[in-house]
C-alpha positions as CSV (number, residue, x, y, z in Angstrom):
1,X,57.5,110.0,63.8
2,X,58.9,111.7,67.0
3,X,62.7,113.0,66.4
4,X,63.1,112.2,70.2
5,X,62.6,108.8,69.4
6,X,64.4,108.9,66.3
7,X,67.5,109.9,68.6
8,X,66.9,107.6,71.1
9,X,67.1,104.8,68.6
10,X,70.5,106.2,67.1
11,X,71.7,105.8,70.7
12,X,70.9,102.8,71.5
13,X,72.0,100.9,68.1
14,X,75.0,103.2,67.5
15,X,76.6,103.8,71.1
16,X,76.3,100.5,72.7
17,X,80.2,100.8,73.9
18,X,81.3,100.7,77.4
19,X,81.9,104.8,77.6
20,X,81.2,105.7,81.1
21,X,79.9,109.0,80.0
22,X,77.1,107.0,77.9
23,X,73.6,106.5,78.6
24,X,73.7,102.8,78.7
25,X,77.3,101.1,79.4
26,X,77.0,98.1,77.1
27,X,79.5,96.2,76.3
28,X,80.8,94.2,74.0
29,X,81.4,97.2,72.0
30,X,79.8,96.5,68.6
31,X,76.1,97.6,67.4
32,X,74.6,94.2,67.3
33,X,75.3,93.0,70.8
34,X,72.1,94.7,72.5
35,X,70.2,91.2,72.1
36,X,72.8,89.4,73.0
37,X,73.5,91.7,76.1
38,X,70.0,91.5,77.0
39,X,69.6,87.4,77.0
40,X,70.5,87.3,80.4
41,X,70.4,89.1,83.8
42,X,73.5,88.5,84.8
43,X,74.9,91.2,81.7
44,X,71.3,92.9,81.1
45,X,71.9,94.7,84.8
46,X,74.7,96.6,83.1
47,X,71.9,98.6,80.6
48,X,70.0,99.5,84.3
49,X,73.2,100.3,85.8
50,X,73.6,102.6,82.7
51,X,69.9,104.5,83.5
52,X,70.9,105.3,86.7
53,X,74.2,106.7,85.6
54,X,72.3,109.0,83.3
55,X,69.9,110.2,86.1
56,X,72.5,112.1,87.9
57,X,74.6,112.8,84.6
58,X,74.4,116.2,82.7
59,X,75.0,117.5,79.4
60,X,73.1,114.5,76.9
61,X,69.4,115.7,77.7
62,X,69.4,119.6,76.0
63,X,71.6,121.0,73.5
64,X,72.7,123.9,76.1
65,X,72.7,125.1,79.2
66,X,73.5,121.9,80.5
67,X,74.5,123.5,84.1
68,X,71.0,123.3,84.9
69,X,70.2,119.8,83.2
70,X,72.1,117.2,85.9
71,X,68.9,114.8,85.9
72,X,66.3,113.7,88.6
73,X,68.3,116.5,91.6
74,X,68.0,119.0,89.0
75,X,64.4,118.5,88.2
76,X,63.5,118.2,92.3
77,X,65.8,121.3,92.4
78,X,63.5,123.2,89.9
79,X,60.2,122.1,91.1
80,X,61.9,123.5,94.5
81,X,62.2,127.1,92.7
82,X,58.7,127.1,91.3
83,X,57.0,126.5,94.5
84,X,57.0,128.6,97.7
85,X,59.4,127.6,100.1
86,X,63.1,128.1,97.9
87,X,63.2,131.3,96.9
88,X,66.5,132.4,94.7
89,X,67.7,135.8,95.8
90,X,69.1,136.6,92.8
91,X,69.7,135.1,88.8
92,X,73.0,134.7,89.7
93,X,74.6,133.1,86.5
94,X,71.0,132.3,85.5
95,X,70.4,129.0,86.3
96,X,67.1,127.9,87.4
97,X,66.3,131.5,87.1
98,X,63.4,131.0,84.3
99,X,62.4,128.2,86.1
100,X,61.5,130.2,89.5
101,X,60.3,133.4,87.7
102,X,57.7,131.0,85.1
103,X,59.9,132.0,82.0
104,X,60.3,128.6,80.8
105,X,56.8,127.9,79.2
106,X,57.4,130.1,76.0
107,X,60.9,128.4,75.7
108,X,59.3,125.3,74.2
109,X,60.5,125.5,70.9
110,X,64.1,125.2,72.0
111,X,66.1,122.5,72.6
112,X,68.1,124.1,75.8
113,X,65.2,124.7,78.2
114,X,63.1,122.8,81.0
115,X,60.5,121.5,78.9
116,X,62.8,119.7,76.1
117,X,65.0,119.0,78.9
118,X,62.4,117.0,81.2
119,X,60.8,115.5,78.5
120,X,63.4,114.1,76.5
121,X,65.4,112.4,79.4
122,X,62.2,110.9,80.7
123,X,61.3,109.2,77.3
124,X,65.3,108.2,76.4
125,X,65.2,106.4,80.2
126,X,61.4,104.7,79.2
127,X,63.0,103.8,75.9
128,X,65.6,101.8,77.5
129,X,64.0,100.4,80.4
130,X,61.5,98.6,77.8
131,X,64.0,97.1,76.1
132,X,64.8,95.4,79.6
133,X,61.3,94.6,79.5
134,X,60.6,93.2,76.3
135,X,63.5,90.6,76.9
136,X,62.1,89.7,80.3
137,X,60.1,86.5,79.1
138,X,63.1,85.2,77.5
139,X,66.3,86.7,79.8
140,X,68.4,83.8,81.5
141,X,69.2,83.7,84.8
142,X,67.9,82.8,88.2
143,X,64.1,83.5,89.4
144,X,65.5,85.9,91.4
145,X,68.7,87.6,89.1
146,X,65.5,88.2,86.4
147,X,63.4,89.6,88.7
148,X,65.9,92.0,90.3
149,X,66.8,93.0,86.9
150,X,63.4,93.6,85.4
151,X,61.5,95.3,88.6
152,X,63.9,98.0,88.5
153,X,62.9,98.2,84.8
154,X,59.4,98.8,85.6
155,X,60.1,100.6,89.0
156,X,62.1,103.2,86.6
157,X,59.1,103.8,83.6
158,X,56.5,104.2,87.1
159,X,58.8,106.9,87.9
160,X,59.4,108.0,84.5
161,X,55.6,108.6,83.5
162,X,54.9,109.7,87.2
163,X,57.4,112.9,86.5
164,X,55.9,113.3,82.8
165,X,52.5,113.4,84.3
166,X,53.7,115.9,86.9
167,X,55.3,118.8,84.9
168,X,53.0,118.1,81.6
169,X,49.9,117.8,83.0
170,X,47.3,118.8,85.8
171,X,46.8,116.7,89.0
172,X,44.4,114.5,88.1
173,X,42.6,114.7,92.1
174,X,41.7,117.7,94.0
175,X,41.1,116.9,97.3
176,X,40.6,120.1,99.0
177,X,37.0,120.6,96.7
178,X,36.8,116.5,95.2
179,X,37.7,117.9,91.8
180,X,38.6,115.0,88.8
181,X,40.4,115.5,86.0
182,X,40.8,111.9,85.0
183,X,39.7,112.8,81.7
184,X,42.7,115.0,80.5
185,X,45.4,114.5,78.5
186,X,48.5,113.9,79.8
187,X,51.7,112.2,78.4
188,X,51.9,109.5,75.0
189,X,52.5,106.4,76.7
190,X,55.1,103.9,74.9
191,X,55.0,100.0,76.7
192,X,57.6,98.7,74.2
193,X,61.0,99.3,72.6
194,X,61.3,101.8,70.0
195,X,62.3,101.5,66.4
196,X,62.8,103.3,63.7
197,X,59.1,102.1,62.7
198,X,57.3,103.4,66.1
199,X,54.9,105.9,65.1
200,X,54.5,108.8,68.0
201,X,51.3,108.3,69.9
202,X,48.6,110.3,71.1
203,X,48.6,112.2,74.4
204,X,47.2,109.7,76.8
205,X,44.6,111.1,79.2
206,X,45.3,111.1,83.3
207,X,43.7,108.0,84.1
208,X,45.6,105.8,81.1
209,X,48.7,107.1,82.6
210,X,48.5,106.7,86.3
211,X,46.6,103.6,85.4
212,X,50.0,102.3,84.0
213,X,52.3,104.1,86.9
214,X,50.0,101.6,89.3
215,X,50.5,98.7,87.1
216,X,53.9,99.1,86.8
217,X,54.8,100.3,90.6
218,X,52.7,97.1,91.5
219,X,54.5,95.0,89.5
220,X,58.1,96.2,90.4
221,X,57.4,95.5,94.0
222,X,56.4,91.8,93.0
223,X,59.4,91.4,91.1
224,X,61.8,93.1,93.6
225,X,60.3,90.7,96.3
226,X,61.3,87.7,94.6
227,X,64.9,90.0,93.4
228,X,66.2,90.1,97.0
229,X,67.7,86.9,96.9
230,X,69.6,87.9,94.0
231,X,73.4,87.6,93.5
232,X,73.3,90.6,91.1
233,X,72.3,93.0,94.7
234,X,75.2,94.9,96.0
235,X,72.9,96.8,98.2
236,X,74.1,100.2,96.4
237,X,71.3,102.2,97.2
238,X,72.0,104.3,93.6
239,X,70.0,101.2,92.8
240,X,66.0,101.0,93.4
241,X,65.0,98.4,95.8
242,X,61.7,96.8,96.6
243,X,61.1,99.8,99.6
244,X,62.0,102.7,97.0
245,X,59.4,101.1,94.8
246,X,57.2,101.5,98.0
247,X,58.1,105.1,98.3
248,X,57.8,105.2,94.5
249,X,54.2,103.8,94.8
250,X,53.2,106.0,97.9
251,X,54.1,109.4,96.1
252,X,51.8,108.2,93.2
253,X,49.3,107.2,95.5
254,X,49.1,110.8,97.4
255,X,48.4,112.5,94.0
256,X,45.8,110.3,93.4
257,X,44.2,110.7,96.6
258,X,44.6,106.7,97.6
259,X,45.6,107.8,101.1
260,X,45.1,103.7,101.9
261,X,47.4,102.1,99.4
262,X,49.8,105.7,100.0
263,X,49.8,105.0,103.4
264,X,50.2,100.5,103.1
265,X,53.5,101.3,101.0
266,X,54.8,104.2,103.3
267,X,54.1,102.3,107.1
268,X,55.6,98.7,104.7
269,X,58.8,101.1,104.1
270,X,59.0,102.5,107.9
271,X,58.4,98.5,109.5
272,X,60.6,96.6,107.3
273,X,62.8,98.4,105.3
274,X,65.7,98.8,108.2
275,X,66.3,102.4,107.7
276,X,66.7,104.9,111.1
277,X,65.0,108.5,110.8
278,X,68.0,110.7,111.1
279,X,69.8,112.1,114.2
280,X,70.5,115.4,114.6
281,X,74.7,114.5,113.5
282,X,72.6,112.8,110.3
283,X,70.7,116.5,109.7
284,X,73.7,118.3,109.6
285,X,76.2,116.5,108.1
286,X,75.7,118.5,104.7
287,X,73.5,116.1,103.5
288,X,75.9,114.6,101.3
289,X,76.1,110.3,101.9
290,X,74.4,107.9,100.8
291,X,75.7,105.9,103.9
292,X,73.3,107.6,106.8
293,X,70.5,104.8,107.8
294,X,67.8,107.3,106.8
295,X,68.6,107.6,103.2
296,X,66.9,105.4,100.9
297,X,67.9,106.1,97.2
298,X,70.1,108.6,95.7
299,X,73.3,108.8,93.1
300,X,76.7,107.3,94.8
301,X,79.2,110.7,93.4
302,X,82.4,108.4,94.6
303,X,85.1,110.1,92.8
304,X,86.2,113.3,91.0
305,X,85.5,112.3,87.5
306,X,81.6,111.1,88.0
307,X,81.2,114.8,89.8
308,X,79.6,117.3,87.7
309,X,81.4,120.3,88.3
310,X,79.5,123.4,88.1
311,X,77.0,121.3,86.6
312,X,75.9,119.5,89.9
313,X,73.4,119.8,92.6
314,X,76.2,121.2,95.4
315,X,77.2,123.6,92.9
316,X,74.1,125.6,93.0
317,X,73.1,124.3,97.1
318,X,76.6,124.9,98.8
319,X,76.8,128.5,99.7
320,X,80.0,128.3,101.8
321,X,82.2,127.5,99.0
322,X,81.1,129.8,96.2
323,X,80.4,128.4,92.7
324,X,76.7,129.5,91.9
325,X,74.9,128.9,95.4
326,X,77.2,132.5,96.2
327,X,76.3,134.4,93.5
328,X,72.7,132.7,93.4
329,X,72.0,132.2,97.0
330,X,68.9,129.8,98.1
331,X,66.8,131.0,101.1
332,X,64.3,129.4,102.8
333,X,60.1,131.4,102.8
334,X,60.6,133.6,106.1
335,X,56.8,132.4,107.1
336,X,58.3,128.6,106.7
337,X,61.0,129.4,109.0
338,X,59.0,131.1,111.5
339,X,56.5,127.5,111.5
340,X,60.1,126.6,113.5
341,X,59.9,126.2,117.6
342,X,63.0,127.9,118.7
343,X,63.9,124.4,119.8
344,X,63.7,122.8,116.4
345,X,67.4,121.4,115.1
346,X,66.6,121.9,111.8
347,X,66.5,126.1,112.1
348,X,70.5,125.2,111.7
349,X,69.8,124.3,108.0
350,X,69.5,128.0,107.3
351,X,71.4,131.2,108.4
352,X,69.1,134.4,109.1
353,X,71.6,136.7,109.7
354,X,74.1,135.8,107.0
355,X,75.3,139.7,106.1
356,X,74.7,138.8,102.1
357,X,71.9,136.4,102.1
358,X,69.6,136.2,105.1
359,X,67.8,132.9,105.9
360,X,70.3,131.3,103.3
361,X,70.3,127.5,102.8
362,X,73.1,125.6,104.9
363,X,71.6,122.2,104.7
364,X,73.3,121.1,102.0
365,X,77.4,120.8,101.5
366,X,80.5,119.7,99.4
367,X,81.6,116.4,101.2
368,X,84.9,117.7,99.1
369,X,85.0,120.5,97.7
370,X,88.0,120.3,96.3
371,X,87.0,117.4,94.2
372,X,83.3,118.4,93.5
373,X,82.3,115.6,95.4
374,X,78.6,114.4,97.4
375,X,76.1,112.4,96.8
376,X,72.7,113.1,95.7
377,X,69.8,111.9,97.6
378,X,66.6,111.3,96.1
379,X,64.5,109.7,98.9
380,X,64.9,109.4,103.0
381,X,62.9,107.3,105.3
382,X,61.0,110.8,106.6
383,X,59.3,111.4,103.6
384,X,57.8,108.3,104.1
385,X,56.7,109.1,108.0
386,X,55.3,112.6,107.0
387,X,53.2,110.4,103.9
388,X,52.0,107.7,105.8
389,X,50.7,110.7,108.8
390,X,49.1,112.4,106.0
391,X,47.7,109.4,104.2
392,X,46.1,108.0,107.8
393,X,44.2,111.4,109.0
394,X,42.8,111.4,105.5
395,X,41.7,107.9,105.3
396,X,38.2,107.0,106.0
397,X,39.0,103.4,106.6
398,X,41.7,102.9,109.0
399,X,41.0,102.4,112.6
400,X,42.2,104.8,115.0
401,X,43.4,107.0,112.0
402,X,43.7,110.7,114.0
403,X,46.0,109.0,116.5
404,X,48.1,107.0,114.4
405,X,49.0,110.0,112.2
406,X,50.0,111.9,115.6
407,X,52.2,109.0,116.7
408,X,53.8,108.5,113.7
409,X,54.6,112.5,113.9
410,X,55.7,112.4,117.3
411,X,58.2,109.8,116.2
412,X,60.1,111.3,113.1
413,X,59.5,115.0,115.2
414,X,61.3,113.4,118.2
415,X,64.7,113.8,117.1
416,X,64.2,117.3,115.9
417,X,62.2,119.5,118.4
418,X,61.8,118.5,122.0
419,X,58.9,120.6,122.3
420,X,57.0,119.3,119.1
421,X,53.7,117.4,120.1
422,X,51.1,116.3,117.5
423,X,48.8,115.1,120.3
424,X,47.0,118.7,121.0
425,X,46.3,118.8,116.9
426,X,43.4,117.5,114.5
427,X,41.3,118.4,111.3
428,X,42.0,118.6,108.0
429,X,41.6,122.6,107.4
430,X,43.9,123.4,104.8
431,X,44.1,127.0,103.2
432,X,43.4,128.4,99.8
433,X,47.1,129.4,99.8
434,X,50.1,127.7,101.2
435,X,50.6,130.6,103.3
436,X,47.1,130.7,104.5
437,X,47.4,129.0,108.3
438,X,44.7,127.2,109.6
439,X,46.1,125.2,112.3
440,X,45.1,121.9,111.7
441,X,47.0,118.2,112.5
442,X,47.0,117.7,108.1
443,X,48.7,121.9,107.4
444,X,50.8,120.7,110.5
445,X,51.8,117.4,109.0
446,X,52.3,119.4,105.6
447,X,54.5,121.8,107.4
448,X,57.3,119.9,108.6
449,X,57.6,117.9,105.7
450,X,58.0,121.6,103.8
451,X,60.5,121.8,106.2
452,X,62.3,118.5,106.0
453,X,62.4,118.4,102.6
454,X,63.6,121.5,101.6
455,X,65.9,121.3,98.5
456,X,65.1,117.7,98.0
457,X,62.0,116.7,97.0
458,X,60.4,119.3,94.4
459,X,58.1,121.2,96.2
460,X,55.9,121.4,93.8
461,X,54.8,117.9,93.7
462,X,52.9,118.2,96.4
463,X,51.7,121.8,95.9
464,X,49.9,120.9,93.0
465,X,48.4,117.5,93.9
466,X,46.9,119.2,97.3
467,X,45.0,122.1,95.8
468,X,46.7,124.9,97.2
469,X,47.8,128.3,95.7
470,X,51.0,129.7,95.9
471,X,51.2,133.5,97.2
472,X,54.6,135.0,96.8
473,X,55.0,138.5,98.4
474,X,58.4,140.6,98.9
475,X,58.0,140.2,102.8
476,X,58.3,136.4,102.6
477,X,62.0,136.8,100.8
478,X,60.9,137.3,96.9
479,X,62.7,139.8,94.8
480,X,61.2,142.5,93.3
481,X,63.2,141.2,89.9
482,X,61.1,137.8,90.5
483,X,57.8,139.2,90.8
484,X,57.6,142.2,88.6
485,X,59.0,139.2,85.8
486,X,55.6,137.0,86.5
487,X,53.5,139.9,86.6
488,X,55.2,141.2,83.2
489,X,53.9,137.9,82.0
490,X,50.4,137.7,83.7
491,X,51.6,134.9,86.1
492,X,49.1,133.8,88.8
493,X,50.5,131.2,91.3
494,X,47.1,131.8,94.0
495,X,44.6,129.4,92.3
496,X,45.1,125.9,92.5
497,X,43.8,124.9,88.5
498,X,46.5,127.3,87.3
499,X,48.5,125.7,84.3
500,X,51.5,128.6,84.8
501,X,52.8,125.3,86.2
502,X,51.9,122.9,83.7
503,X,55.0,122.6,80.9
504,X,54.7,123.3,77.7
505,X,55.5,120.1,75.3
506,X,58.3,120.5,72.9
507,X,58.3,121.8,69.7
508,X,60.3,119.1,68.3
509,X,57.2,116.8,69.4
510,X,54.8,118.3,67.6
511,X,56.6,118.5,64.7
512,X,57.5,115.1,64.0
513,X,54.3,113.6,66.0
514,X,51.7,113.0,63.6
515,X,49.3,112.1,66.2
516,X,50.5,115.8,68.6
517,X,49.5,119.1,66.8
518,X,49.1,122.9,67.9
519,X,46.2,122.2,69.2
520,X,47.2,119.6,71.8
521,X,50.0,121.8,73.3
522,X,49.2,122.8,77.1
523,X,48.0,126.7,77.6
């Protein structure tokens, strides 16, 4: 029996009252209501409502250093660190440090690093969201309230086992040599509610997994189709809509190397969804609001008591106003920057002559400091331009490919360098490193969104999905304390089948797993 399910259960019949610090805001307030909270849509939307609270939330996923644990930005944050293109100048205070100097993966057996981290929020948020799911044949309510109600259900567990797979596992497609690796394990998969009967399951291998990310993605967009109708909407974009469940689905579709249905859900998002790729006044506002048209998803942080203090995304990104991004400054790869025409807008986002911290990070920013306050951002309507350019130079099947990924770049590049011109650009070279140029339309594509999303996405999504190396070296902006720490511990980022950044599965798993054992854990 898994003790992270055990938990999970204790939450969810034990702390069903309406504590805005809780994982799930049910109310009424006693331990038998969940059934009756989940009969209809109309009070089921407050257990989703709950979910997303706990995404941006810190301090219930680890027993400690809970400064570092604030929920989906903290994850992008420290995928951001383990890549190439964020580089900490320092430890600072600490945080994020093991993650950016691979010191996490022997930290398995404690309860206050990455890997318990990571893994138990994800599985606490699939928990709940099949609850929401299990009632769905029976929840009352309009066609449309249900819908709305349950596709964000099942757009949440797509996401869910689509970040499991990514820090526990391998990429499952190689394209830059065809490699498969459909046949390793991956995550347990859990479709139902848990009990205090659910036996832990098996690691699942890649295919089962992403085989139930498709399903699911798939089946949120049918069910947020029919959900826009709903009186439930408030068209809070903390909530997942049907075109975040497109962006969800592209991302899983570019690790699988389905550039067709990656690039379907990325141009749907770009035609219809309403959203306006950001102005140069949009790029440097701090990146802070949910309210720019370019933004598609992120956490609303409204007022001073749902801010994390220190423990919060600005906390460790603002440099200007001290807290940890002083003392733990983020600076951009000095070969990334230099990708930059001197007419690029974006160069702004960083600082290379700052006297402490050259090529520092001033994209992000406190929309009030004083308060703690800014919103998180988890998705923008240029991801899904530099996805669905990508996805159509790589497809074999749609007409005109080459020149629609060059318009499509010439469009979101418009508002950001005057000079930039995709036109005199093609192939598909990419390098064995990410710092090993080649010159092609795809490492050009690749570039800017390196550059756009800086800080947002988690950079190592893509690295390991694209079958790249990572080459850190003292000249691009790494410290001498980073490096010599991997090379104490044998650390080599250059091959592309590396599992340095495959996580480590908990302790507390395989303990109480019956079906998880020594020999399952990741190398």
């Amino acid at each position: 029996m898994k003790k992270i399910f055990y938990s999970i259960i204790s939450f969810v019949t034990l702390t069903m009252g309406s504590c805005s610090q809780s994982m799930l805001e049910f109310s009424p307030t006693d331990s038998g209501s969940a059934e009756e909270l989940l009969k209809a849509a109309s009070t089921a939307v407050t257990s989703v409502n709950g979910v997303y609270r706990s995404m941006w939330t810190a301090g219930w996923s680890t027993t400690g250093n809970t400064h570092q644990c604030f929920g989906i930005a903290a994850y992008n944050l420290a995928l951001d660190v383990m890549a190439d293109d964020l580089i900490m100048q320092s430890q600072g205070n600490g945080w994020f440090w093991h993650d950016h100097t691979y010191n996490m993966k022997s930290n398995y057996t404690s309860s206050i690093f990455r890997s318990y981290d990571v893994w138990y929020a994800n599985y606490r948020w699939i928990s709940n969201v099949n609850y929401i799911i299990d009632a769905a044949p029976a929840m009352e309510g309009s066609q449309a309230d249900v819908a709305y109600v349950v596709g964000q259900a099942y757009a949440i567990r797509a996401l869910c086992y689509l970040n499991l797979a990514t820090w526990f596992s391998r990429a499952p497609y190689d394209p830059m040599n065809g490699r498969q690796r459909w046949t390793e394990a991956c995550v347990p998969v859990y479709t139902t509610g848990t009990s205090i009967d659910t036996g832990g399951q098996p690691r699942a291998t890649l295919q089962q997994v992403y085989g139930l990310i498709d399903e699911d993605i798939d089946k949120a967009i049918g069910y947020l189709e029919t959900g826009r109708e709903s009186s439930l909407s408030t068209g809070n974009k903390s909530h997942i809509t049907l075109y975040v469940a497109l962006g969800i689905k592209s991302r899983a579709c570019l690790v699988e190397g389905d550039w067709d249905g990656a690039y379907a859900a990325a141009k749907r998002v770009i035609d219809e969804g309403g959203y306006a790729v950001g102005t140069k006044s949009d790029l440097m506002g701090g990146m802070n609001s949910l309210n720019s048209s370019n933004v598609m998803w992120g956490a609303g942080i409204q007022v001073a008591d749902q801010a994390g203090g220190y423990a919060s995304f600005f906390a460790h990104m603002d440099n200007q106003d001290g807290q940890y991004a002083k003392s733990a400054a983020k600076v951009i790869n000095k070969q990334l920057y230099n990708r930059m025409n001197p007419t690029d807008v974006r160069r702004d986002w960083w600082d290379p002559n700052d006297k402490d911290a050259p090529y520092v990070g001033r994209k992000f920013a406190f929309s009030n400091v004083a308060s703690w306050l800014g919103d998180y951002i988890y998705m923008r309507v240029e991801e899904m331009y530099f996805t669905a350019a990508e996805a159509a130079l790589r497809s074999e099947n749609l007409p005109n490919n080459v020149q629609v990924a060059r318009d499509l770049m010439n469009t979101v590049m418009a508002e950001r360098d005057t000079r930039y011109n995709a036109n005199n650009r093609s192939g598909l070279n990419l390098g064995a490193t990410t710092t090993t140029w080649t010159g092609s339309l795809l490492e050009d594509i690749l570039i800017q969104r390196r550059i756009e999303l800086w800080g947002e996405y988690g950079r190592l999504f893509d690295v390991r999905r694209l079958g790249q190396g990572i080459d850190r070296r003292a000249d691009d902006g790494f410290s001498e304390e980073c490096l010599s720490g991997m090379s104490r511990r044998n650390v080599d980022l250059t091959k592309a089948d590396t599992y340095d950044w495959v996580m480590t599965i908990p302790q507390d798993e395989i303990n109480a797993n019956p079906n998880i054992n020594e020999e399952d854990q990741n190398p």
